[in-house]
N, C-alpha and C positions, 0 to 999 in steps of 0.2 A: 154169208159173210166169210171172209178170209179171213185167218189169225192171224195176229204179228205177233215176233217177242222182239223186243228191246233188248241188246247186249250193249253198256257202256258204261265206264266206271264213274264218268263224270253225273253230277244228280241233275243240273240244268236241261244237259241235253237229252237224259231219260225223262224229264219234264216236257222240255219243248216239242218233241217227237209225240208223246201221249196227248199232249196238247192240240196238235194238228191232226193226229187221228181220229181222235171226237167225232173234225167235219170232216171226214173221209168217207166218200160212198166205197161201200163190200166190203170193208177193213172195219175189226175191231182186235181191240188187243187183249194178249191172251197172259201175257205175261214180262215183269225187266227181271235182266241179271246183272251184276255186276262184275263178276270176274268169269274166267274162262270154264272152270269147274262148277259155278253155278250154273253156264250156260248148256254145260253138255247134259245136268241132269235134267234143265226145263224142256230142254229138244225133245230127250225122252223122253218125260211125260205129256206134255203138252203134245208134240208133231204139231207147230206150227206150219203154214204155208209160205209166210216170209220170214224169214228173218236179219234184221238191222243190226250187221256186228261190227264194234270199235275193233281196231287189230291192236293198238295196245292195250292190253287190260289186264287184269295182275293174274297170275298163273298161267293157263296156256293163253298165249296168242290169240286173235279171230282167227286167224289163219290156220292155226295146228285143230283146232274148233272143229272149222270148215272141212278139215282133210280128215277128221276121225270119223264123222258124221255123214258126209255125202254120198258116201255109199250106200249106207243104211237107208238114206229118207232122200234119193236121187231126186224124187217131184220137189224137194224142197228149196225155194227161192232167198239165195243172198244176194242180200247188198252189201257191200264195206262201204263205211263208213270211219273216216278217219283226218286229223288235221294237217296231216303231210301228205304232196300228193308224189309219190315215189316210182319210177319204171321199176324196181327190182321188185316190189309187192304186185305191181300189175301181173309182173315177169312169173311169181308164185302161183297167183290167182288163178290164171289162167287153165291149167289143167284141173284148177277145180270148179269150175264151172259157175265161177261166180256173176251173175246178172247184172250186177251196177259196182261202181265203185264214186262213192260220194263224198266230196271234201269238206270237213267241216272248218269254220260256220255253215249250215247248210239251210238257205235258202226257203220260205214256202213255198215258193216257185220251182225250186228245182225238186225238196221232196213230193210234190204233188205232180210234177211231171212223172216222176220215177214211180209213183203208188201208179202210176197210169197205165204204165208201161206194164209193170206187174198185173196189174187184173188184166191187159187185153192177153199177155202171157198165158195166165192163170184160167180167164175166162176161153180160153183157144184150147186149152188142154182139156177142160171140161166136157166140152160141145164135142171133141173128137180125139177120145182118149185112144183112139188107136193109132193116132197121129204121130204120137213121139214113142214109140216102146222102148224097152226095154233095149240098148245098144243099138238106138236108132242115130241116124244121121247128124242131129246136133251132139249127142253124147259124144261119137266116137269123134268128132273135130273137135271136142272140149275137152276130151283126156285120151281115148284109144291111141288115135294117131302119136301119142306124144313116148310111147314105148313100142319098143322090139315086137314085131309081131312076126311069126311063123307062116312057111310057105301056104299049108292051109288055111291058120286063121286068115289070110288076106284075100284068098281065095273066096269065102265065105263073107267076107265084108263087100267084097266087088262085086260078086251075086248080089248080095241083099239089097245095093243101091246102084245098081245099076252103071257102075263107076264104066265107062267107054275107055280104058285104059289100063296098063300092067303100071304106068311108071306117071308119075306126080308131081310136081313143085310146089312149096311151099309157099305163103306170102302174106306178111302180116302187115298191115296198114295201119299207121300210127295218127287219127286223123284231128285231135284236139274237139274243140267246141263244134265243129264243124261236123263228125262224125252223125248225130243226128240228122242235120238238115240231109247233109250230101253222102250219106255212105251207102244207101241203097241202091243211089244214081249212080255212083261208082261201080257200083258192082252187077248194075245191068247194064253199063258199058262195057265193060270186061267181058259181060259172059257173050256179048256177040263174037268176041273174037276168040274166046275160050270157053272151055267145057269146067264150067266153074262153081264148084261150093264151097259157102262161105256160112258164117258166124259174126253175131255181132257183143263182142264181149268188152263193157266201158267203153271207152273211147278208141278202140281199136278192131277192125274188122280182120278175122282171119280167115284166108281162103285158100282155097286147096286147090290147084288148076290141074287137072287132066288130063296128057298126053304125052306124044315126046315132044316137049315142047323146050325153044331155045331162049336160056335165060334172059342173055341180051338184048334178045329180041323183045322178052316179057316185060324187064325193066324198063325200055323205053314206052312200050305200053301205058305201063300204069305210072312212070309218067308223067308220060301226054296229057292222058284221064285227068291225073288229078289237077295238073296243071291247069285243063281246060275247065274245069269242074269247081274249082277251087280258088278263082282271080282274088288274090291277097290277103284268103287264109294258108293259116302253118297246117303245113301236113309233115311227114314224115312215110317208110318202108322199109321192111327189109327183105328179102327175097334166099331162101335156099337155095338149093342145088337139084338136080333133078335126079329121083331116085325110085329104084324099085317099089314096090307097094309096101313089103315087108318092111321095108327100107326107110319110112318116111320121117319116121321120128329124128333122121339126121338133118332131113331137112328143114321139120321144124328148129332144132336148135342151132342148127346155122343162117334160118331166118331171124330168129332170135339177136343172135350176135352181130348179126350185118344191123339190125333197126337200133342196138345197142351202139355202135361205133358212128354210127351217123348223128344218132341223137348227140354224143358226145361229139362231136366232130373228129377226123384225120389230119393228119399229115404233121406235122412239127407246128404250125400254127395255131392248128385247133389243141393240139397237145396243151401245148403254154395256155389257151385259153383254158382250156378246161380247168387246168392245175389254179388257174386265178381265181375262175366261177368258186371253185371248193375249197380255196382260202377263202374267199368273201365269205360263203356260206359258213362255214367250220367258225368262224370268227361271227358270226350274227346267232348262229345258234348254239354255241356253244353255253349251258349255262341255263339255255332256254328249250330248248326243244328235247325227246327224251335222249337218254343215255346211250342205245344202243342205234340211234340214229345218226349222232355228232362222232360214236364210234367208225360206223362204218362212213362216213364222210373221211375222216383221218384216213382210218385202213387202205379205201381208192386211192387217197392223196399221195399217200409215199410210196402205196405200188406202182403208180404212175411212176412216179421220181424215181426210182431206183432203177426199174425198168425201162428207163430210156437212158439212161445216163450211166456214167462209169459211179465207183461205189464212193469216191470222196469228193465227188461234185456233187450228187444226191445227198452226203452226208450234209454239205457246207448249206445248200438248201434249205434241209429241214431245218436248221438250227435258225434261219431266219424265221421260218413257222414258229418255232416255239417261242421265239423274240415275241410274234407279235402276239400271239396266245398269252403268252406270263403277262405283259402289258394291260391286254384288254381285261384278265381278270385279277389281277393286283396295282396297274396304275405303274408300274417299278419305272418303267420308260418315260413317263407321261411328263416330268417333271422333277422338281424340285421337293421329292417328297421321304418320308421317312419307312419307307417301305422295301427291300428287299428284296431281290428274287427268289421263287420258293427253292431254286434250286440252278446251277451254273450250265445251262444247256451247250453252250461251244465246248467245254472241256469234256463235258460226259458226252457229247455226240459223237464230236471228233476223238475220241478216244477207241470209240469200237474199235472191234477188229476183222466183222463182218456182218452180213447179212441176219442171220441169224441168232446173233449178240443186241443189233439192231432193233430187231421184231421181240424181243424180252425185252429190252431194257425199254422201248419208245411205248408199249401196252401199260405199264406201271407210271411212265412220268406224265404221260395223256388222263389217264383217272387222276391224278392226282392235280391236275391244269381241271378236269372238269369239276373237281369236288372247290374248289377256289372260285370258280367261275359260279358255282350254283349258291353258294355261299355269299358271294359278291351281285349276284344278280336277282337273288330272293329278297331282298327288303334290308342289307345292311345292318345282319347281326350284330349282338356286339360281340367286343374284338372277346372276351372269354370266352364265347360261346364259340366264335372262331375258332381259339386254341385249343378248346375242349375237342371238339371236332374231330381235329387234324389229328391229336394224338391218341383220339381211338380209334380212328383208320389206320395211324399208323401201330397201335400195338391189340386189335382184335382179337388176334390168333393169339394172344397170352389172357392168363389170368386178371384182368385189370377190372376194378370197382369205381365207381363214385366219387371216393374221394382218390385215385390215381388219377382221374382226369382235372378233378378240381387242383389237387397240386400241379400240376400242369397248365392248366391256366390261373394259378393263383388269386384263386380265389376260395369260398368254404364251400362247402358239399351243400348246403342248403341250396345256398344264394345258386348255385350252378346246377341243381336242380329244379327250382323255378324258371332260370331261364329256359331251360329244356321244355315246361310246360307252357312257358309264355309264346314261343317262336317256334318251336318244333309239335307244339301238340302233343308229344311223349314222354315217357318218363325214358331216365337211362337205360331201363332196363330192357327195357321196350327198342328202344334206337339201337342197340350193340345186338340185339339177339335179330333184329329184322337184317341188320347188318353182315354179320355172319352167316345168316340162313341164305340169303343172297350171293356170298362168294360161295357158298359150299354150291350152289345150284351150278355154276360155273363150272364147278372142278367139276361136279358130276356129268355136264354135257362133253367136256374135254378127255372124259374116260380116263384118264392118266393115274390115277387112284383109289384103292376101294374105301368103302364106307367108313371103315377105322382111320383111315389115314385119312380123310378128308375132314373125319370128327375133329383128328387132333390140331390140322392145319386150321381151323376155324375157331380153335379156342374153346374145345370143349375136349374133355377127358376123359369121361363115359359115353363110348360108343350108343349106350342103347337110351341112355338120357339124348343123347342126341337127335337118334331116330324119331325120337317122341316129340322133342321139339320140332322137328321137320316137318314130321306129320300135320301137326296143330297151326303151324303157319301157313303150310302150300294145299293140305289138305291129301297128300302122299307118302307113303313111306320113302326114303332116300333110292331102294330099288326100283319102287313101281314108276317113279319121276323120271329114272336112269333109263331105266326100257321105253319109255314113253316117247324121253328126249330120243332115243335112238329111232323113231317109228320116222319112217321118208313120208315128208310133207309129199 
């Protein structure tokens, strides 16, 4: 029997998952986690053979999990598992050699495909463990290849596999649902006409083509392939550059980039579309989806804009964004209503005086559209509990109690602590200190500040009361988190 463990914060889906393992043939489970630091110490103990990781989950990531970990326990099988299905996370995954990437809701049909996949994997390694060693063929296309290697190390890699070639091309196929039925057929068309190894990671196959080979001529290749292979499913590709053997990891990330600007689309059309798609989105998920997701949807948004445009035509832009933003989560636009804007976006936009007056002042007025939005979009607090809110976001980093925030929403420290138990699940004390520990986690990945200074910017005055606080929320001291964040996925 295989182990699993279970990584996910949500309790249903660590339910539904144990649930369907039950009737799994070779699989039994061995253990769930819920956060990132429970997950690294059940690895260690346990040594699962799969394991099912959420990528958000409180403390580290799946992802930063995956990269601490894969070294150590290489035979080990992940899947991601997560409710967004994102190119930048695939984009991560990839050099860590992750096996599946599954979006939830997730299907019994699609988990019992995937347990499938995993034991024919699993049972393949079994029957001929000298099949994959240690820096064998699929390793080095799932991380080697993706760093600088030395005249010898390449040397020694082209021996080992028989590479018929000094120089490379790159080529990642981007193939959707389709990737199952047709991606094997793909890539025994291909290899008639090239000398070709390949990997099959999610929904995208990576292959490495072997000789001096001309790209133009590749690109029309695969194509044709998929074209032929493919009548009226979405595919996608991107294709490097052709490069020495040492040399290749260039080409992986210019295959990278090429399958990234395609997905996106070119030219000043696909621009404008794109910039629409990520209003639509940034507007449907704001409010709803997590925080550092509807972040980085903004952040693309106005790099696009600024970056195509001169700087007060980009400015006049955003200030439409934020239009429709304050709208969707105050209503201010919508009508005839007694509401407000939280703040005058054309005069503060248009006021900049660059780019990087820009990038400070638009990070601070965006949390503060998303703390409105999550507010407006959880169940329609009431309006104290609103005000309370807002004025300990906005005065954290100082000394503020209970009743500062009750005077502020006017009402009494009781009453404005029951609401806090009724709709938040917390007490105050409990919501300002998660609060805080959360921007300090910030400052600390931005380096900009040490330990003392980050204590006091967060509203605490003893540095080593602080540290103790950190510890007991993230499960780290403020250095060990620091070094941590600094470790390259």
């Amino acid at each position: 029997m295989y182990r699993v463990l279970i990584v996910d914060d949500e309790e249903p889906v660590l339910d539904s998952y144990e649930f369907m393992l039950k009737s799994a043939n070779s699989f039994t489970l061995a253990g769930k986690a819920r956060t990132g630091y429970d997950a690294l110490k059940l690895i260690n103990e346990l040594q699962p053979d799969l394991v099912f990781m959420d990528i958000n989950i409180p403390g580290r990531d799946g992802l930063a999990v995956i990269a601490e970990v894969h070294k150590k326990y290489a035979p080990m099988v992940f899947i991601l598992s997560t409710a967004y299905e994102r190119f930048d996370l695939a984009q991560r995954a990839i050099p860590l050699g992750v096996f599946e990437y599954l979006v939830k809701p997730v299907s019994k049909k699609t988990f019992f495909a995937a347990l499938e996949k995993v034991r024919e994997h699993l049972d393949a390694r079994t029957a001929e463990p000298e099949q994959e060693p240690e820096g064998g063929i699929q390793r080095y296309l799932r991380k080697t290849i993706w760093k600088a290697a030395g005249q010898g190390e390449w040397e020694q890699y082209r021996e080992k596999f028989a590479f018929p070639s000094d120089k490379g091309i790159v080529c990642i196929l981007e193939l959707g649902e389709a990737a199952e039925t047709y991606g094997n057929t793909i890539m025994e068309k291909l290899s008639l006409r090239y000398h070709c190894r390949h990997d099959f990671n999610m929904n995208q196959r990576f292959c490495l083509m072997l000789g001096d080979i001309d790209r133009d001529e590749l690109e029309a290749c695969v194509e044709k392939v998929c074209r032929e292979t493919l009548p009226g499913e979405e595919y996608d590709y991107g294709i490097g550059g052709l490069y020495h053997g040492s040399e290749l990891f260039q080409s992986c990330g210019e295959a990278l980039e090429d399958l990234r600007r395609k997905l996106n689309g070119n030219g000043a059309g696909g621009l404008q579309n794109r910039e629409r798609q990520r209003i639509i989105q940034l507007r449907r998920k704001t409010g709803i989806a997590p925080p550092e997701e509807t972040v980085k949807l903004f952040d693309d948004l106005w790099k696009d804009v600024f970056g195509s445009r001169e700087f007060a035509v980009a400015k006049a832009k955003m200030v439409s964004v934020f239009m429709f933003l304050m709208d969707d989560c105050t209503g201010c636009y919508s009508g005839h209503v007694e509401v407000s804007p939280p703040f005058n976006a054309a005069e503060e936009i248009m006021a900049l005086p660059d780019l990087a007056a820009w990038e400070g002042w638009a990070a601070s007025a965006f949390e503060r559209i998303q703390r409105q939005a999550n507010l407006r979009r959880s169940g329609s607090f009431p309006l104290p509990l609103v005000k309370a809110i807002e004025y300990i976001h906005d005065h954290y980093a100082e000394s503020i109690q209970l009743s500062d925030a009750a005077d502020a929403a006017q009402v009494s420290a009781a009453y404005l602590s029951r609401l806090f138990s009724e709709h938040l699940k917390a007490n105050f004390i409990d919501y300002i200190t998660e609060l805080r520990i959360g921007q300090a986690e910030k400052f600390i990945r931005e380096s900009r500040m040490n330990i003392k200074e980050i204590a006091f910017a967060v509203g605490y005055q003893d540095p080593n009361y602080f540290s103790k606080i950190f510890k007991k929320i993230t499960g780290l001291s403020p250095r060990t988190f620091g070094a941590r964040a600094e470790e390259p996925l």
